[in-house]
Biopython code that builds the backbone (N, CA, C, O; Angstrom):
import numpy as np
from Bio.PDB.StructureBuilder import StructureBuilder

atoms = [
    (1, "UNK", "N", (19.808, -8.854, 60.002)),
    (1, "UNK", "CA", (19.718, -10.251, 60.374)),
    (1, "UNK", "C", (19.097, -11.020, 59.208)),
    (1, "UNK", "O", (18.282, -10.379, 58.544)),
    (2, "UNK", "N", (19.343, -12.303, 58.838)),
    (2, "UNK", "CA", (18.886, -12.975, 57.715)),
    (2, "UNK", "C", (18.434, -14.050, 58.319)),
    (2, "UNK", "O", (18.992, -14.677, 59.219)),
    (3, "UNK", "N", (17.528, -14.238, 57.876)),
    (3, "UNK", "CA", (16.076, -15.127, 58.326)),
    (3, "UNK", "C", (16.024, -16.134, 57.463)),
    (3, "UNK", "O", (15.980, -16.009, 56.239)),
    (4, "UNK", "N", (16.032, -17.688, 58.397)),
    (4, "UNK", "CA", (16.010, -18.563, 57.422)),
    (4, "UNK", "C", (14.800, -19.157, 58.001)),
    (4, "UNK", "O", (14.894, -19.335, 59.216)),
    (5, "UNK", "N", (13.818, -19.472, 57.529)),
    (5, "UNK", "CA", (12.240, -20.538, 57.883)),
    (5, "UNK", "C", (12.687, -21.472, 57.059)),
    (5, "UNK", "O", (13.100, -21.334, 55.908)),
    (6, "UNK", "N", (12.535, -22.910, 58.024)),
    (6, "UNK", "CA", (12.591, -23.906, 56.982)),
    (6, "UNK", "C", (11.707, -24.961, 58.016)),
    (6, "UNK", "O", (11.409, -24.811, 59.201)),
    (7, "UNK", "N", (11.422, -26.064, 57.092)),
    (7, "UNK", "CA", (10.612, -26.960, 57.464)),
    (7, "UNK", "C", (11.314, -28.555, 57.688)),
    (7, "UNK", "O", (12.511, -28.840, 57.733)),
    (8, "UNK", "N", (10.398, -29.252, 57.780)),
    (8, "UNK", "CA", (10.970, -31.091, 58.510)),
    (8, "UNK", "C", (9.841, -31.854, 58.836)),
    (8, "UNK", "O", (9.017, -31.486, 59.674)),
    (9, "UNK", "N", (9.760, -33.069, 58.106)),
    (9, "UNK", "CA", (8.983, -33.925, 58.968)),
    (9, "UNK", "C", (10.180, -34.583, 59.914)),
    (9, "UNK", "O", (9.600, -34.743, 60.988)),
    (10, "UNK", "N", (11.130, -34.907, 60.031)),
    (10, "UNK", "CA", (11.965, -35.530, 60.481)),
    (10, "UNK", "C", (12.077, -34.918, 61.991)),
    (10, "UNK", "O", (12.167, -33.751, 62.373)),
    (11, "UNK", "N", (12.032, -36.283, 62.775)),
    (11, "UNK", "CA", (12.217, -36.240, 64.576)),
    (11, "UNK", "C", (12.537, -35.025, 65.009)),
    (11, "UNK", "O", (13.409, -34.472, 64.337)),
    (12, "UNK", "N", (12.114, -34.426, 65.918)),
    (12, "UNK", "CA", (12.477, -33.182, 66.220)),
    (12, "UNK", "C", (14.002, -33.223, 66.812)),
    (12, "UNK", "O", (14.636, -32.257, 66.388)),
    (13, "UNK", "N", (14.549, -33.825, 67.426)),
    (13, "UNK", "CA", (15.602, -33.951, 68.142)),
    (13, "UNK", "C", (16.827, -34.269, 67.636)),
    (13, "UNK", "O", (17.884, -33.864, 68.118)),
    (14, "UNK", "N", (16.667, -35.417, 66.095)),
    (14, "UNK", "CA", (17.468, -35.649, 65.306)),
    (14, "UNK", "C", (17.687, -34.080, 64.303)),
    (14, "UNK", "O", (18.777, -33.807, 63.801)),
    (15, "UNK", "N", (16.716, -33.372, 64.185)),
    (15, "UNK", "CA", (16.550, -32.432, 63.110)),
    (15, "UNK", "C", (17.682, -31.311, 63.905)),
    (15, "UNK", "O", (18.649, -30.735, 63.407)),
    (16, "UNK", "N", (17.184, -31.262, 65.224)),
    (16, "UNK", "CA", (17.921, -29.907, 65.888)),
    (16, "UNK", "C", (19.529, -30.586, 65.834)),
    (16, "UNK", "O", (20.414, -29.836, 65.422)),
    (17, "UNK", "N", (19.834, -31.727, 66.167)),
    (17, "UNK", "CA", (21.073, -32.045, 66.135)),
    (17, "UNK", "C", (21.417, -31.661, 64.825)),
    (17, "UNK", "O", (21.993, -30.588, 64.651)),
    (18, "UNK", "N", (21.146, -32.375, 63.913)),
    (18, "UNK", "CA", (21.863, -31.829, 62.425)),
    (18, "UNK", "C", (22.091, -30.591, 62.608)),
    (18, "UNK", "O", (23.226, -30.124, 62.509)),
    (19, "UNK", "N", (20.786, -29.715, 62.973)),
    (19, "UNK", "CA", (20.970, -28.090, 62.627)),
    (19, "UNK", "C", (21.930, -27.622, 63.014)),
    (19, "UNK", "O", (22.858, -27.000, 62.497)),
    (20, "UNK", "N", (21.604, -28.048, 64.288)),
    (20, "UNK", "CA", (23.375, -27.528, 65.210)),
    (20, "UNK", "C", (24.760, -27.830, 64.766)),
    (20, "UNK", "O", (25.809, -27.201, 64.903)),
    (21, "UNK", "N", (24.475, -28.974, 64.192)),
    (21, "UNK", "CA", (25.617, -29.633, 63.537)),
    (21, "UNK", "C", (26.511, -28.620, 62.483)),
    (21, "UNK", "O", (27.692, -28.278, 62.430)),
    (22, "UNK", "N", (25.035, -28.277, 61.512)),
    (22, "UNK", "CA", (25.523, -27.441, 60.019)),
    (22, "UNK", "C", (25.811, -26.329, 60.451)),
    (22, "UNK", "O", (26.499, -25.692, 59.654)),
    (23, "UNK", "N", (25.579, -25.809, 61.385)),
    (23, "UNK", "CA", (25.793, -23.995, 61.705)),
    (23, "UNK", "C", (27.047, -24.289, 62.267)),
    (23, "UNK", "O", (27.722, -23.314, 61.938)),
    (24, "UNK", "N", (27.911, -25.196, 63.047)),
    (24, "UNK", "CA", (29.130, -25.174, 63.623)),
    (24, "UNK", "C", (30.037, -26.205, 62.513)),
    (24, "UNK", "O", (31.179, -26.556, 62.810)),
    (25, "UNK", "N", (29.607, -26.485, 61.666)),
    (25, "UNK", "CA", (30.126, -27.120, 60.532)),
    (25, "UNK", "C", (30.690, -26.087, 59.474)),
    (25, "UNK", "O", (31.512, -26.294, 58.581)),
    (26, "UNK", "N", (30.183, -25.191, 59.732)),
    (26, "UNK", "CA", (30.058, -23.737, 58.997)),
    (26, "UNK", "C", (30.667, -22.390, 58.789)),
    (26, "UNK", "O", (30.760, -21.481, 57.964)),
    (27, "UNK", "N", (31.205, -22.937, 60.562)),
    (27, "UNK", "CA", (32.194, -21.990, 61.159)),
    (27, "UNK", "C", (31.091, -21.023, 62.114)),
    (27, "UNK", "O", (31.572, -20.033, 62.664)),
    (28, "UNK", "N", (30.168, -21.212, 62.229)),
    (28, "UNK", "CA", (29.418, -20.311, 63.101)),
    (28, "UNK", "C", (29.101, -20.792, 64.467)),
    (28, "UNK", "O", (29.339, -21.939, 64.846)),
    (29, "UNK", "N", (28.640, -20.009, 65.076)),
    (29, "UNK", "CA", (28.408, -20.646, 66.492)),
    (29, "UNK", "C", (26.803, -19.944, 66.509)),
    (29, "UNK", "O", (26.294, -19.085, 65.789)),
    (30, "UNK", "N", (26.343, -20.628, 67.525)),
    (30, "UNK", "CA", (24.779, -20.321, 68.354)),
    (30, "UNK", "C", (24.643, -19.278, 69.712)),
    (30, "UNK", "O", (25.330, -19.365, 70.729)),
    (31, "UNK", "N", (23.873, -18.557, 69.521)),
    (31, "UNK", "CA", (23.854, -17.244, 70.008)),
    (31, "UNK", "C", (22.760, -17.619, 70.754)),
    (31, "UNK", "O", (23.211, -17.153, 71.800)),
    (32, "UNK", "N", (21.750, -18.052, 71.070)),
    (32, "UNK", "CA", (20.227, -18.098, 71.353)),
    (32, "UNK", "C", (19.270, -19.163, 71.105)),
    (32, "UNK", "O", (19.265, -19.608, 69.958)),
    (33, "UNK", "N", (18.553, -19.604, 71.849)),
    (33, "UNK", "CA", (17.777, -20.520, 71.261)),
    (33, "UNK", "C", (16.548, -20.791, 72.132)),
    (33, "UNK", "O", (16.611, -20.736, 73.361)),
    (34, "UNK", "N", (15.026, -21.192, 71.222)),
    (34, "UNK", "CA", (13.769, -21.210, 72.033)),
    (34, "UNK", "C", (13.080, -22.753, 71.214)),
    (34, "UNK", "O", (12.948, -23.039, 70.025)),
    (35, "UNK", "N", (12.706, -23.609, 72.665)),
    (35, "UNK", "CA", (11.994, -24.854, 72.356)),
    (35, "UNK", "C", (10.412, -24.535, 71.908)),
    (35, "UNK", "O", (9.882, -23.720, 72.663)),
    (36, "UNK", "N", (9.845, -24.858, 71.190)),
    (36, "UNK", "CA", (8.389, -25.018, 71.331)),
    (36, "UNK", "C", (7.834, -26.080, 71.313)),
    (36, "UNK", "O", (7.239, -26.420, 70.290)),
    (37, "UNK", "N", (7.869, -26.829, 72.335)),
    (37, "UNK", "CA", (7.180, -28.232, 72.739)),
    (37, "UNK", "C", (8.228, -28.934, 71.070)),
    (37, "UNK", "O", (9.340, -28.813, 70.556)),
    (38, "UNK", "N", (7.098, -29.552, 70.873)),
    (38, "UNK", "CA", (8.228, -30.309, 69.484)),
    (38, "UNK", "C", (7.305, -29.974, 68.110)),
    (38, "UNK", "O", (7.003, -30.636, 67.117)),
    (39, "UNK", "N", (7.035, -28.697, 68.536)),
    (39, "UNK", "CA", (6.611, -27.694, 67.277)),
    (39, "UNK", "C", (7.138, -27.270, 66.165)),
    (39, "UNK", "O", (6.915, -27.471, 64.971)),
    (40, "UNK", "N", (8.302, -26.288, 67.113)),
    (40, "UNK", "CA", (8.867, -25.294, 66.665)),
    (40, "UNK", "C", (10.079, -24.787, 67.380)),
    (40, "UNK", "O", (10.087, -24.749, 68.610)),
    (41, "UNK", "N", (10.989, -24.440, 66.748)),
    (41, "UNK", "CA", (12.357, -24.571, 67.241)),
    (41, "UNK", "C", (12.677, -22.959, 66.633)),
    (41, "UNK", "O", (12.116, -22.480, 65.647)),
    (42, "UNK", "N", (13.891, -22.145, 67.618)),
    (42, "UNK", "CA", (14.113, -21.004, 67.075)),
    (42, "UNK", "C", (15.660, -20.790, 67.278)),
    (42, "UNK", "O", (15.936, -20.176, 68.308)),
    (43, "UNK", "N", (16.459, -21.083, 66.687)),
    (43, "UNK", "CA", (18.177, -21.068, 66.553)),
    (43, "UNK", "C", (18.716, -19.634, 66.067)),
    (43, "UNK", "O", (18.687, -19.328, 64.875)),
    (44, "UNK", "N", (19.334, -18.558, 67.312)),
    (44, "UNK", "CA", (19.939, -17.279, 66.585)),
    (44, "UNK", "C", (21.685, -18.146, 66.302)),
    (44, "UNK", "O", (22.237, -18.981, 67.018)),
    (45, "UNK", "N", (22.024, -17.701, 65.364)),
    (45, "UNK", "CA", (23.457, -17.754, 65.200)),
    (45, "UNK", "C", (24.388, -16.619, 64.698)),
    (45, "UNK", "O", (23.792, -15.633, 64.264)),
    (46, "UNK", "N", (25.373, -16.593, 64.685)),
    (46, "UNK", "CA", (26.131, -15.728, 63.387)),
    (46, "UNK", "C", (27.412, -17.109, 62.653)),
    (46, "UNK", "O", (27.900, -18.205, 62.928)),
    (47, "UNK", "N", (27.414, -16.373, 61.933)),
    (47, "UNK", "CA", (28.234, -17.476, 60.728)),
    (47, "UNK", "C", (28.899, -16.380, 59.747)),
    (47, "UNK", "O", (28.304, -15.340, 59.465)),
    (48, "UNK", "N", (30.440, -16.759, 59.150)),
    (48, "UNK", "CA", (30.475, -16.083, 58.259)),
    (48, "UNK", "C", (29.916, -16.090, 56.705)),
    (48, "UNK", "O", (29.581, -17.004, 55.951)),
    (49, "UNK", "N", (29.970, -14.617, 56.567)),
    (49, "UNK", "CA", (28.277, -14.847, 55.067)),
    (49, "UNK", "C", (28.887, -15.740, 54.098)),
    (49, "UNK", "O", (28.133, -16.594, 53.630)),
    (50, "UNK", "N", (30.390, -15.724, 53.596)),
    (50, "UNK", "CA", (30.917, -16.410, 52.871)),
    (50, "UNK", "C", (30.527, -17.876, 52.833)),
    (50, "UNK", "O", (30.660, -18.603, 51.848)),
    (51, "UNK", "N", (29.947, -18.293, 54.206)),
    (51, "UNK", "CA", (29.390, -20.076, 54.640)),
    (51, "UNK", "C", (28.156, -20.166, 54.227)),
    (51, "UNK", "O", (27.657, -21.238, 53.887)),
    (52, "UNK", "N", (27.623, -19.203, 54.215)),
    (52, "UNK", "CA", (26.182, -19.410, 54.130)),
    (52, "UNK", "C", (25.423, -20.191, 52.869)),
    (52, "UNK", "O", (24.285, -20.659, 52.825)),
    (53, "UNK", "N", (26.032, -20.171, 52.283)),
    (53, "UNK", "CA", (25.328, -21.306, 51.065)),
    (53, "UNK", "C", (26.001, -22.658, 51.441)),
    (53, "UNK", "O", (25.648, -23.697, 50.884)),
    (54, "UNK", "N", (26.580, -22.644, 52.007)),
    (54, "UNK", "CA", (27.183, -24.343, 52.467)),
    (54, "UNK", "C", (25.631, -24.380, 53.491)),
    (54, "UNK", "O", (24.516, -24.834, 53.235)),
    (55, "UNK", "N", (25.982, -23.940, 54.265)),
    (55, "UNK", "CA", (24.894, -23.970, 55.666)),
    (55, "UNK", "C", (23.582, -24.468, 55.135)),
    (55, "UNK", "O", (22.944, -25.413, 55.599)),
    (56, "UNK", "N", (23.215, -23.631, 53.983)),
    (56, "UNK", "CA", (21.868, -23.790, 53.749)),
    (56, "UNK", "C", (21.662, -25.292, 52.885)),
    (56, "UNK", "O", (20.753, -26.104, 53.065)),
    (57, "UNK", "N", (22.588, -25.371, 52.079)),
    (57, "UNK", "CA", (23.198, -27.055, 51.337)),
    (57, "UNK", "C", (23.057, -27.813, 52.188)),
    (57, "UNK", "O", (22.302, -28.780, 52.082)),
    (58, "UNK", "N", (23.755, -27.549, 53.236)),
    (58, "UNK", "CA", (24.110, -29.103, 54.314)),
    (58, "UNK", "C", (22.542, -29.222, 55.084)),
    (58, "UNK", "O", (22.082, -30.322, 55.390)),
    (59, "UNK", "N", (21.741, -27.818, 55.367)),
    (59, "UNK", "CA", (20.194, -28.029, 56.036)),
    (59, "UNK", "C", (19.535, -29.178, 55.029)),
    (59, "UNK", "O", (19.062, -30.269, 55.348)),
    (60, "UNK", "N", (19.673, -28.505, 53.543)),
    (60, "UNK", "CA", (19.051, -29.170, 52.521)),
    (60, "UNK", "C", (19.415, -30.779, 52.813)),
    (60, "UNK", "O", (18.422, -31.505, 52.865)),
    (61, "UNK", "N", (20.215, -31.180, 52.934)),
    (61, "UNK", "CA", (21.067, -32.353, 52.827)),
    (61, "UNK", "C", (20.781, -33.464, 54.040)),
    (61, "UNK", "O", (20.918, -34.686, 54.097)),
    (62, "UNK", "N", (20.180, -32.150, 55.261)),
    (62, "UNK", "CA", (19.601, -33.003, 56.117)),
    (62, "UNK", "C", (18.583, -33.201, 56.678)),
    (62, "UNK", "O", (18.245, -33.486, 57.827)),
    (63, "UNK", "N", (17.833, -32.915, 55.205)),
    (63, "UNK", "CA", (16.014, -32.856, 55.291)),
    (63, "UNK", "C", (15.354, -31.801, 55.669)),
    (63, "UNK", "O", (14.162, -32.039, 55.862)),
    (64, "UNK", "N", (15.672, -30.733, 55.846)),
    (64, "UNK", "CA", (15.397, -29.152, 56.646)),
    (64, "UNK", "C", (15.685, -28.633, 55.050)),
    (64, "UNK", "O", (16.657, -28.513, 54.304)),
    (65, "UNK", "N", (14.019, -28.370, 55.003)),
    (65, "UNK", "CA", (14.098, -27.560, 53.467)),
    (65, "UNK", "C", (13.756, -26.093, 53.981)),
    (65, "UNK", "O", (12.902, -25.947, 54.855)),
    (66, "UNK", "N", (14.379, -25.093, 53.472)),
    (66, "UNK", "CA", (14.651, -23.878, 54.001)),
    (66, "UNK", "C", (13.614, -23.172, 52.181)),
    (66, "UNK", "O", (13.936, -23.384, 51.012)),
    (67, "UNK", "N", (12.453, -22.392, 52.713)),
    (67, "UNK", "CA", (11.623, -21.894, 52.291)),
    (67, "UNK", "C", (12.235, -20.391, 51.821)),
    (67, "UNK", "O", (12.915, -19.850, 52.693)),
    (68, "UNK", "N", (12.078, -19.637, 50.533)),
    (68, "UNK", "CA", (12.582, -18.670, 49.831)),
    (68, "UNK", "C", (14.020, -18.199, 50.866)),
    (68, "UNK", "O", (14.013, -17.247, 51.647)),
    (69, "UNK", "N", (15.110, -19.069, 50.640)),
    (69, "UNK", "CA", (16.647, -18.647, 51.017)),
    (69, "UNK", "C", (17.050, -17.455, 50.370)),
    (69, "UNK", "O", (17.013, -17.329, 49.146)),
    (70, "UNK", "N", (17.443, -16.559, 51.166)),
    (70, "UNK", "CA", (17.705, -15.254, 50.928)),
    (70, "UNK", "C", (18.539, -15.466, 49.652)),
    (70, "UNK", "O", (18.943, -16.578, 49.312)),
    (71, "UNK", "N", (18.790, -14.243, 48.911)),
    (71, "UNK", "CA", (20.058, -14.113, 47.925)),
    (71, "UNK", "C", (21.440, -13.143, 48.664)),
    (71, "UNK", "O", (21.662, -12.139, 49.341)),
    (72, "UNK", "N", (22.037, -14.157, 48.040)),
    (72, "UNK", "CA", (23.505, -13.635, 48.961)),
    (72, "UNK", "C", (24.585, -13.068, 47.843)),
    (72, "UNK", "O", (25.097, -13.681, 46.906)),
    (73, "UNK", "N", (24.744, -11.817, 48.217)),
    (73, "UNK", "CA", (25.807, -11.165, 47.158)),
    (73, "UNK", "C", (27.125, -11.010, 47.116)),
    (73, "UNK", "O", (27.479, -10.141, 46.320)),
    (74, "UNK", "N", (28.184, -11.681, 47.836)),
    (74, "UNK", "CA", (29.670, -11.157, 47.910)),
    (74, "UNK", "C", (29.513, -10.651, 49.279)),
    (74, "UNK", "O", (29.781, -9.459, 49.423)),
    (75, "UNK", "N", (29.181, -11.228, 50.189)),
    (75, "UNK", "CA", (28.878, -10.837, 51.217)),
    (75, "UNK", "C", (30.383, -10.621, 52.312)),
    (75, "UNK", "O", (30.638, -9.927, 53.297)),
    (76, "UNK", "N", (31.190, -11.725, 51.418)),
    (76, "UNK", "CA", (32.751, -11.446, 52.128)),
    (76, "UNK", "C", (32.677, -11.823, 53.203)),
    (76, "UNK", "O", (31.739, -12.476, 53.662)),
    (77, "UNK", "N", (33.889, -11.387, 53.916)),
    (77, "UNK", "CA", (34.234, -12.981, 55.109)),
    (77, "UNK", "C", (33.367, -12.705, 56.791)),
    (77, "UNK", "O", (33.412, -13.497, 57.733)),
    (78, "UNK", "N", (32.475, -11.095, 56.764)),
    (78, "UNK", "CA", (32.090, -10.682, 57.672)),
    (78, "UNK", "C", (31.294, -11.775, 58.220)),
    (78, "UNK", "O", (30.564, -12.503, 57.546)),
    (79, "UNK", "N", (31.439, -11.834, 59.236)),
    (79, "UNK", "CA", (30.102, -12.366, 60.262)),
    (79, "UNK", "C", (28.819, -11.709, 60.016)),
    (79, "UNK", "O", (28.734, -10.526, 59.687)),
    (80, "UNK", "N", (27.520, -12.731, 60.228)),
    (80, "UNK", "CA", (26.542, -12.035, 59.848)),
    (80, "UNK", "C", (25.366, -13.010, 60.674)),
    (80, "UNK", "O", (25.325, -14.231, 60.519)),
    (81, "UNK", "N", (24.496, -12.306, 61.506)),
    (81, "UNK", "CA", (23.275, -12.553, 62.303)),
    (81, "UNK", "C", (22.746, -13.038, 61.497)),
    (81, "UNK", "O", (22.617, -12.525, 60.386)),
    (82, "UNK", "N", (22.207, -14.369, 61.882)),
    (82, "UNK", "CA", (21.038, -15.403, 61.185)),
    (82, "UNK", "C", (20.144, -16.149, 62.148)),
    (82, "UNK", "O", (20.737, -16.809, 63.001)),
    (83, "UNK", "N", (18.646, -16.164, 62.167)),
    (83, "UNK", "CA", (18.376, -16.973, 62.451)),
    (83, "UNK", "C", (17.305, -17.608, 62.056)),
    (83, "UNK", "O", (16.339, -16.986, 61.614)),
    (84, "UNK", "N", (17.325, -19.349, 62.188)),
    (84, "UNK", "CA", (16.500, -20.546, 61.462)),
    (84, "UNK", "C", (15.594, -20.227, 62.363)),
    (84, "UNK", "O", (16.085, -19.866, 63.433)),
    (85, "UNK", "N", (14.360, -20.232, 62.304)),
    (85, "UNK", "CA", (13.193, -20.554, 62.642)),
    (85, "UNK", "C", (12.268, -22.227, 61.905)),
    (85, "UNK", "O", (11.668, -22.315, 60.834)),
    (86, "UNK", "N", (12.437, -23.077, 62.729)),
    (86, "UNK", "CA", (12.439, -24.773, 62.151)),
    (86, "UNK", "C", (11.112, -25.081, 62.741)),
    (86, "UNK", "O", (10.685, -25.021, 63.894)),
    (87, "UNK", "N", (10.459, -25.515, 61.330)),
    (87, "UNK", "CA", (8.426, -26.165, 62.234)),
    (87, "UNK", "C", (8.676, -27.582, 61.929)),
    (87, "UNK", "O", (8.832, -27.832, 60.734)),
    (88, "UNK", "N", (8.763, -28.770, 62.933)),
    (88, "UNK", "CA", (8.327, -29.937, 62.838)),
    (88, "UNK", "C", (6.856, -30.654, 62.193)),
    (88, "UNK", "O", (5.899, -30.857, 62.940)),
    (89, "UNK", "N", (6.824, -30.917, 61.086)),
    (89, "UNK", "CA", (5.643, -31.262, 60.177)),
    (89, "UNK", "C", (5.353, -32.975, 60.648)),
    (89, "UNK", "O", (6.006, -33.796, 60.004)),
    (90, "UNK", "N", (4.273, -33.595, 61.890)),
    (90, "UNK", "CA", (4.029, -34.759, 62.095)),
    (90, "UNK", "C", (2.987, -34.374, 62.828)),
    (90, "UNK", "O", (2.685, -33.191, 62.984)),
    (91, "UNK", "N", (2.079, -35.798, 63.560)),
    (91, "UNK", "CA", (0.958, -35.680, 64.038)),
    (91, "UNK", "C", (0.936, -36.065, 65.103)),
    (91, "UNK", "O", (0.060, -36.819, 65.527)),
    (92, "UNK", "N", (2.061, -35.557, 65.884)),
    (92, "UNK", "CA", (2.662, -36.348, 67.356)),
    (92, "UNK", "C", (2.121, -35.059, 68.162)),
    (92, "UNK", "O", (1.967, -33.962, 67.627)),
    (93, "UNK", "N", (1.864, -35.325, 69.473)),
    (93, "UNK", "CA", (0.610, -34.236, 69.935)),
    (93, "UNK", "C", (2.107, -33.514, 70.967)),
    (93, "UNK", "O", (2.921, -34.229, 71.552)),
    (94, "UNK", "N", (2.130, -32.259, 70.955)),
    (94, "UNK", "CA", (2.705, -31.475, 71.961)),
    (94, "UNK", "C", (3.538, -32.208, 73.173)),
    (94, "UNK", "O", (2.957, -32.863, 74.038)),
    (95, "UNK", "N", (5.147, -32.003, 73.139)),
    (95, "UNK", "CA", (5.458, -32.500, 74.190)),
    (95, "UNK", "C", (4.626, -32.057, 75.723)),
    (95, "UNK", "O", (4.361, -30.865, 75.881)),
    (96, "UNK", "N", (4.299, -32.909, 76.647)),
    (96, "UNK", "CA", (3.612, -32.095, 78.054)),
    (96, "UNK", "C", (5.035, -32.280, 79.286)),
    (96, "UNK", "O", (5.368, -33.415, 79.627)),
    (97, "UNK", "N", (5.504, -31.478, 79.651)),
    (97, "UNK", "CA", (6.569, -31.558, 81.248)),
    (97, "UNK", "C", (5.789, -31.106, 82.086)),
    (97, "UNK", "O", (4.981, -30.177, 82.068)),
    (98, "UNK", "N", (6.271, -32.269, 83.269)),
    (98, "UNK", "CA", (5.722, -31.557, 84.515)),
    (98, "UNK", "C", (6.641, -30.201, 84.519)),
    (98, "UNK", "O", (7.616, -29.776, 83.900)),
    (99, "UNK", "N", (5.856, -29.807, 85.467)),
    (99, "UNK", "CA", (6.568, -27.731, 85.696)),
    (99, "UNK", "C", (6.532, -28.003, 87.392)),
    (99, "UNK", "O", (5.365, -27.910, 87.774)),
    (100, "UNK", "N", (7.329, -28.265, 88.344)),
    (100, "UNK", "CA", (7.065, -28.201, 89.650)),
    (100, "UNK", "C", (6.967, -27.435, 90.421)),
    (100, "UNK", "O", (7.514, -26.419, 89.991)),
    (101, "UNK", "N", (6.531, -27.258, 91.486)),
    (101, "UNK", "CA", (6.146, -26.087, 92.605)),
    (101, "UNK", "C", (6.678, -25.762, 92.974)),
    (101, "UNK", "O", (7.626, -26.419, 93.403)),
    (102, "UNK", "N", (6.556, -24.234, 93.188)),
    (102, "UNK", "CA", (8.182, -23.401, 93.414)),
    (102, "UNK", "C", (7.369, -22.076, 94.576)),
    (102, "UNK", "O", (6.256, -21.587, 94.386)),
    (103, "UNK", "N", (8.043, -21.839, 95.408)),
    (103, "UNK", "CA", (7.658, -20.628, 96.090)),
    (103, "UNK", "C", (7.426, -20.742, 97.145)),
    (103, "UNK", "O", (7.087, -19.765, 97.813)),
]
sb = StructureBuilder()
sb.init_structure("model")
sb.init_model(0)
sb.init_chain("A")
sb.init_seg("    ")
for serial, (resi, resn, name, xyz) in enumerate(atoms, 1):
    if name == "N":
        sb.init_residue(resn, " ", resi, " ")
    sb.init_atom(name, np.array(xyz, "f"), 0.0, 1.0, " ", f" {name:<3s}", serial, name[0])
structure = sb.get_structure()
């Protein structure tokens, strides 16, 4: 699996849209995914490896700077497990939801 950490001050909601955007821009689709209030965001995908420097271009492109990007060798047209792990960089305090009563 290839691990991308990247960062953002940019809106959390605008940021995940792009993201989503570039991974199906890419030819990949989304496998998984975990909210952390408007922390931290965790996107599994697969994509083919051949995309993967577009993917990581177009993150670049939409303010999601992706921290030591793997090196990619001729990786050829296989599909290949990735996933962004994205930290929202602002001083906006934790989304709070009600959670309602159940049972």
């Amino acid at each position: 699996m290839i691990r991308l950490d990247g960062v953002t001050r940019r809106q959390h909601t605008l940021a995940l849209f792009d993201a989503t955007s570039a991974i199906s821009d890419a030819g990949g689709w989304i496998s998984n995914h975990q909210l952390y209030s408007n922390m931290l965001a965790m996107i599994a995908f697969e994509v083919p490896a051949q995309n993967l420097p577009a993917l990581i271009e177009a993150l670049h492109q939409a303010g999601i700077v992706i921290h030591d990007p793997p090196e990619l060798h001729g990786q050829g047209s296989e599909d290949v497990a990735a996933r962004l792990t994205l930290s929202f960089l602002h001083n906006d305090p934790d989304l709070r939801r009600p959670v309602p009563a159940f049972g």
